[in-house]
C-alpha positions in Angstrom: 0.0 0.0 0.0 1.5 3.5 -0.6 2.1 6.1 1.1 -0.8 8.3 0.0 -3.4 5.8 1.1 -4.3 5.4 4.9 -6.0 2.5 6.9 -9.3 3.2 8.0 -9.5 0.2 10.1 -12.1 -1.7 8.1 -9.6 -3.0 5.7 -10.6 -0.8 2.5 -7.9 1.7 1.5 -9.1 5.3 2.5 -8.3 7.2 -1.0 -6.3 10.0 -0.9 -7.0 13.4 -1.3 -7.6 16.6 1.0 -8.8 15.1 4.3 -12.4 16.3 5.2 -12.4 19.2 8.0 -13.0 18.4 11.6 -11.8 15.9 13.7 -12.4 12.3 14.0 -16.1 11.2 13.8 -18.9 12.4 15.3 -16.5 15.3 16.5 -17.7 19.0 15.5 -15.5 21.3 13.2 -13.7 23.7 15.5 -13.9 26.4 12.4 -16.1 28.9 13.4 -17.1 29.0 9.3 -17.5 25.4 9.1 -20.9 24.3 8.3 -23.4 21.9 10.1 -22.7 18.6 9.6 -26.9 18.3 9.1 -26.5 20.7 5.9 -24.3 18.3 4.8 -26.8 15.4 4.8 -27.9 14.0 1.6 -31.4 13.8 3.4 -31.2 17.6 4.1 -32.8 19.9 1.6 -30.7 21.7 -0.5 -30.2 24.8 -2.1 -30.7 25.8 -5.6 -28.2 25.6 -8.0 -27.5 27.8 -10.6 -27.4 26.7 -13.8 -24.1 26.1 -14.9 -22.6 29.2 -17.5 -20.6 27.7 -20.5 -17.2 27.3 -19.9 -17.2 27.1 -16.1 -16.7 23.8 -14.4 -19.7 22.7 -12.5 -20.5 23.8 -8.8 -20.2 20.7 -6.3 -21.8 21.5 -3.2 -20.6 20.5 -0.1 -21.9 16.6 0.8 -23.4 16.3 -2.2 -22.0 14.0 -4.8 -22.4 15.2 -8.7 -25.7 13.1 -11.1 -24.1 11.5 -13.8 -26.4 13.2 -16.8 -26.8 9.3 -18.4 -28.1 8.3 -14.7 -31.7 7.0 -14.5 -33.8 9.0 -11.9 -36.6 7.3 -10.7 -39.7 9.6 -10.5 -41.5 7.1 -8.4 -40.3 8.8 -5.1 -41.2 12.4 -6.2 -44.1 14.2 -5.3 -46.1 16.7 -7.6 -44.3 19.2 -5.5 -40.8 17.6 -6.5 -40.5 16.1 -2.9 -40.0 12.7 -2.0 -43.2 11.2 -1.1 -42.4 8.6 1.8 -44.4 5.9 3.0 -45.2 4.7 7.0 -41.5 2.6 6.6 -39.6 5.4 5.1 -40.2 4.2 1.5 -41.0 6.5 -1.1 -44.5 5.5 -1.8 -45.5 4.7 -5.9 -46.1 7.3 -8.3 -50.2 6.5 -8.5 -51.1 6.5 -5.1 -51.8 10.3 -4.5 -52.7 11.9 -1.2 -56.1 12.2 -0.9 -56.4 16.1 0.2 -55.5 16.5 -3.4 -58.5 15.0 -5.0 -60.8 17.9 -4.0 -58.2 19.9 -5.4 -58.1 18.3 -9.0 -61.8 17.8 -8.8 -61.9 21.5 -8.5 -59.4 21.7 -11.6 -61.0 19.4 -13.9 -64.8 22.1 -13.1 -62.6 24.9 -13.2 -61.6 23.9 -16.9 -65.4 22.4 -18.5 -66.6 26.5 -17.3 -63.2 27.5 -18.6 -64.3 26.1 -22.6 -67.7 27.0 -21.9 -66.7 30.7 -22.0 -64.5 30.3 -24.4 -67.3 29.0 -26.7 -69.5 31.7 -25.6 -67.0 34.4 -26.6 -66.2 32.9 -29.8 -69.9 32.7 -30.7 -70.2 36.0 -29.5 -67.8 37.3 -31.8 -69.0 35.4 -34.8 -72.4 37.2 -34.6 -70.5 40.9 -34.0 -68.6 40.0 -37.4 -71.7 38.6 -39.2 -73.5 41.7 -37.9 -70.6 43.9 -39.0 -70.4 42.7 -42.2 -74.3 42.4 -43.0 -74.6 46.6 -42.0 -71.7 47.4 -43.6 -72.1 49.6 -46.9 -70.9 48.7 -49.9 -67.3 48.1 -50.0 -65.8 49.9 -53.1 -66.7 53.2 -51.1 -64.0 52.5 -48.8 -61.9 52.5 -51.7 -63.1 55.4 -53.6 -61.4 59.0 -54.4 -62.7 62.0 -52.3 -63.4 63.2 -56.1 -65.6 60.5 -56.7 -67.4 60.7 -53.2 -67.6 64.5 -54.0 -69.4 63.7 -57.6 -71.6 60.8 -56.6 -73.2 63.3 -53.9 -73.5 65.9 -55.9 -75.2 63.4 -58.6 -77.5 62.4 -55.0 -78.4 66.1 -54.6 -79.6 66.7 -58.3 -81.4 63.8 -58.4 -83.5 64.7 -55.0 -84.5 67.9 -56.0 -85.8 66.2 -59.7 -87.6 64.2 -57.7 -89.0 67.1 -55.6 -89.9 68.9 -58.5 -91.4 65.8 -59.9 -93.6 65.5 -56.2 -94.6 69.2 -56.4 -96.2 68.6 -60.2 -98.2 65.9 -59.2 -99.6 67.6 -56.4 -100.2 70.5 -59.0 -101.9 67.5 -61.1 -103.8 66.5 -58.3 -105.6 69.8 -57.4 -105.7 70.8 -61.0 -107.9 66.8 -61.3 -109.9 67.6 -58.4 -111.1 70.9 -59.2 -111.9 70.1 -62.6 -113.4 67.3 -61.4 -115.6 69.9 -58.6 -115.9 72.7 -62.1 -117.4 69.8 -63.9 -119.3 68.4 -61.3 -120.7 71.5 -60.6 -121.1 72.4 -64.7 -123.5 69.3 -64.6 -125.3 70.3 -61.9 -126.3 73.6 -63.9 -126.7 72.0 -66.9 -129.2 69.4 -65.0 -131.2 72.7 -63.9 -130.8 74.8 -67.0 -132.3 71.3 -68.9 -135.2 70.8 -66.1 -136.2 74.6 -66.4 -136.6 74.3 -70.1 -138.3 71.3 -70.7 -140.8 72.5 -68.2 -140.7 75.8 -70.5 -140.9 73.5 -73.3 -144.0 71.2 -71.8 -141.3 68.4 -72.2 -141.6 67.7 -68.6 -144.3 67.6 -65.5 -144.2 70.4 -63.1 -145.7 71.5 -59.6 -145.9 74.3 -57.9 -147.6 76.8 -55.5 -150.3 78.7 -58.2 -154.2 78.8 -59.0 -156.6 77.8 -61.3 -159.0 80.0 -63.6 -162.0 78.8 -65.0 -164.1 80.1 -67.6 -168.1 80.5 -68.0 -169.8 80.9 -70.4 -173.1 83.3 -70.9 -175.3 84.3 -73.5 -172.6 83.7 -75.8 -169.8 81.7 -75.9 -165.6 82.1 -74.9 -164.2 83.5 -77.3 -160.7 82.3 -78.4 -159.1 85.5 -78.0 -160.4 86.3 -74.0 -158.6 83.0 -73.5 -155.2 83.9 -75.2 -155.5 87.4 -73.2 -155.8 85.7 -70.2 -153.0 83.7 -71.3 -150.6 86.6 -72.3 -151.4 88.2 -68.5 -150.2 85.4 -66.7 -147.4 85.2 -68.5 -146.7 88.5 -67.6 -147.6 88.0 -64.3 -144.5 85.5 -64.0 -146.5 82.2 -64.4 -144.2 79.3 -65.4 -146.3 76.6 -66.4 -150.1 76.7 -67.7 -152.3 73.5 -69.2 -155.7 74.4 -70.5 -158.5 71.9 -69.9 -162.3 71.4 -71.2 -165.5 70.2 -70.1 -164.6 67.0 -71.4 -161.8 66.0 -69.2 -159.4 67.1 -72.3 -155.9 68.5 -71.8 -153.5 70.6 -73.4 -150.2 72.0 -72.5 -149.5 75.3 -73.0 -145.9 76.8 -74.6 -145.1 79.4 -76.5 -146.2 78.2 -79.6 -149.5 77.4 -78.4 -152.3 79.1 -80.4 -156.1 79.5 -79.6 -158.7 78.9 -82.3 -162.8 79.2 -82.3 -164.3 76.0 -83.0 -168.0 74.9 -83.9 -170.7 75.2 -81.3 -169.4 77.7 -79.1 -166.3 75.1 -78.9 -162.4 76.2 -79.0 -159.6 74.5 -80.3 -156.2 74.6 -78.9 -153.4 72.9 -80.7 -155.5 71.2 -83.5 -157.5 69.8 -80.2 -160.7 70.4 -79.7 -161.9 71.4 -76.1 -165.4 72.2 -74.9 -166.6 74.5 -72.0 -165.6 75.2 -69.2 -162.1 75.8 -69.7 -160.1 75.9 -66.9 -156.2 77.1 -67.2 -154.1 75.0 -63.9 -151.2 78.0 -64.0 -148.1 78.0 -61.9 -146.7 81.0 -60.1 -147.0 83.3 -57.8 -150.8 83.5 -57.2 -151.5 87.2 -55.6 -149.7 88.5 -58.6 -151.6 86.4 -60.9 -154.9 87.3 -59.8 -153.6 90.4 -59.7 -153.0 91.0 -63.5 -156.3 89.5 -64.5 -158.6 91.6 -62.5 -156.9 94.9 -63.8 -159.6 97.2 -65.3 -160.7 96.5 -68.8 -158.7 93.5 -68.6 -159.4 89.4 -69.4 -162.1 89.3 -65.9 -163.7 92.5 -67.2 -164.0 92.0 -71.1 -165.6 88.2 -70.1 -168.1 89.8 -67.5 -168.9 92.5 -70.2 -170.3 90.1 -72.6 -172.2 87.5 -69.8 -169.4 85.4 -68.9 -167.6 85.0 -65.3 -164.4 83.9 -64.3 -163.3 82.4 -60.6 -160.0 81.8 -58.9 -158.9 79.1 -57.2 -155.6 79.7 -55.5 -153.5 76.3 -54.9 -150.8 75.9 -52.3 -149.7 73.0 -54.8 -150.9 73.0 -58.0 -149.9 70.2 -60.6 -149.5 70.7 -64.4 -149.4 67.3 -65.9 -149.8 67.3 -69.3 -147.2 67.2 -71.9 -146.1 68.5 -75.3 -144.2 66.8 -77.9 -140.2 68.2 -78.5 -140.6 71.0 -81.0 -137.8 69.9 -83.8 -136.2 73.0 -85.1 -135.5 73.3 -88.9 -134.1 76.5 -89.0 -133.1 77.9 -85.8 -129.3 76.8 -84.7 -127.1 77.9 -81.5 -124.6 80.8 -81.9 -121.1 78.9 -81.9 
C-alpha cells in the first residue's frame, strides 16, 4: 500500500485526497465558518443551484455528490411538488397512489376547466355574430376605396337627383288639385246644366211640373168664350211670372201650353187649342205666384172684365200645390241653330 493511502480500520484503503475538516467522527468542526454537519446530509434539503454558464466547471456543493447526466432517476419517489413522497416505513411510496387532500383539489381543476371552454365558446360565438353583424350593416365596400373626387361627384349626382324628384312630387300635387277641381268645375257644370235642362223642358212642356199657383175657369153666358179672352188671359199670366199653364175642357181634355201654343174658335161655341178640340168650361191649372196672378187678371178693362162685359164670369182658385201634368211633344227645329 502506498504512502498516500491510509487505513481506516475496516480493511478498505481510504483514498487519498484533501482530508475532510473536523476531527475524527462524530467530532464538530472547531472552524467557526465550518458548516453543520446536518446541511451536509444527503437527506437535508438543499439549495438551488445555478445553472451552470458555459465554460465554467460545475458547482459541487458541499456533501453532495455530482448526477451523472446518463443516470436513471426514478420519479416514483417524487411528489407533484418535487419532494420525495415517503411511505409509513420510510419508503418513497408509488407514483399513482396520490394523497387524498388532493383529490378535491383536481376535482376542482378538472370544473374549473369544462366552465373555462364553456366561456370560451360563448365568446367565440359572441364574436362570430358581432362579425356577421358587421359585415351584413356594412355599406358597400368599393366606397372605402373610392377617391374624395368621386365621393364629392356621386353626392353631388345624389343632390340633383332629390331635387328632380322634388320637382317631380310638387307637379303631381299641381296634377292633383288641378284633377280635383276640374273634377268639382265639372261636377258643378253638370249640376247647372241638370237645372238649365229641367227649367226648359218645363218651358218647353217636355216635362211635368208642380208648384204653388191657381186655377182659372171660364163660363160661359149668352154667348160663348171667345178664343181670344182666352189667349189674353193667357198673355197676362205670362206676364204675371206664371211658369207653367195646361188648359182643360169640359170633357176632361188636356192641353199644355208653350209658347207656340195658339187658340182657335171651334164649332158650337167650342175652342180648339193645338188642333185639339176642347169644350166648356175651360179651366187654365197655371203655376206661379198667385196674388200676382190674380192680380194682372182683375186689372180694369182687362181678361175678368171683357168676359163679364159680354155674360161670362171667371173664378180663382188659389193652390198651395198646383200640378200641371200634361205634356207636349219636342218641337224639332228646322231652322233655328245655336250661336257657336
Amino acid at each position: 500500500m502506498s504512502d498516500e493511502q491510509t487505513d481506516t480500520g475496516t480493511g478498505w484503503p481510504q483514498p487519498a485526497g484533501p482530508a475532510r475538516p473536523g476531527g475524527p467522527a462524530g467530532e464538530p468542526d472547531p472552524r467557526p465558518d465550518a458548516p453543520d454537519p446536518d446541511e451536509l446530509s444527503p437527506l437535508a434539503p438543499q439549495e438551488p443551484v445555478e445553472p451552470e454558464q458555459p465554460g465554467e466547471d460545475p458547482v459541487v456543493q458541499p456533501g453532495v455528490e455530482p448526477v451523472d447526466d446518463g443516470a436513471t432517476v426514478d420519479l416514483s419517489a417524487v411528489s407533484r411538488s418535487g419532494e420525495p413522497v415517503a411511505g409509513s416505513d420510510g419508503l418513497a411510496e408509488p407514483a399513482g397512489e396520490l394523497d387524498p387532500a388532493a383529490a378535491p383539489v383536481a376535482a376542482g381543476r378538472s370544473r374549473w376547466s369544462a366552465a373555462g371552454a364553456m366561456i370560451v365558446a360563448l365568446l367565440v360565438l359572441l364574436g362570430f355574430t358581432l362579425v356577421v353583424q358587421l359585415k351584413t350593416t356594412s355599406t358597400d365596400p368599393t366606397l372605402g376605396a373610392t377617391r374624395q373626387e368621386d365621393l364629392v361627384r356621386i353626392l353631388s349626382d345624389l343632390d340633383a337627383r332629390e331635387n328632380r324628384l322634388q320637382q317631380d312630387i310638387r307637379a303631381l300635387e299641381e296634377s292633383q288639385r288641378q284633377l280635383h277641381s276640374g273634377e268639382q268645375g265639372r261636377q258643378a257644370a253638370l249640376d247647372e246644366a241638370t237645372r238649365r235642362a229641367d227649367e226648359l223642358g218645363i218651358l218647353a212642356g217636355t216635362l211635368p211640373a208642380v208648384g204653388p199657383g191657381l186655377t182659372v175657369q171660364f163660363d160661359a153666358g149668352v154667348t160663348p168664350i171667345a178664343a181670344n179672352r182666352v189667349l189674353d188671359a193667357v198673355q197676362e199670366l205670362r206676364g204675371a211670372g206664371a211658369e207653367a199653364m195646361q188648359i182643360s175642357g169640359g170633357d176632361r181634355a188636356t192641353v199644355r201650353i208653350i209658347s207656340s201654343t195658339y187658340f182657335l174658335d171651334g164649332d158650337n161655341g167650342s175652342l180648339v187649342v193645338e188642333g185639339r178640340r176642347l169644350t166648356g168650361p175651360y179651366t187654365i191649372t197655371v203655376i206661379g205666384d198667385p196674388a200676382t196672378m190674380r192680380t194682372a187678371l182683375n186689372i180694369p178693362g182687362g181678361v175678368v172684365a171683357s168676359v163679364r162685359g159680354v155674360g161670362g164670369n171667371v173664378t180663382f182658385g188659389e193652390r198651395e200645390v198646383a200640378e200641371v201634368s200634361a205634356l207636349h211633344a219636342p218641337i224639332k227645329l228646322e231652322h233655328a241653330r245655336p250661336v257657336s
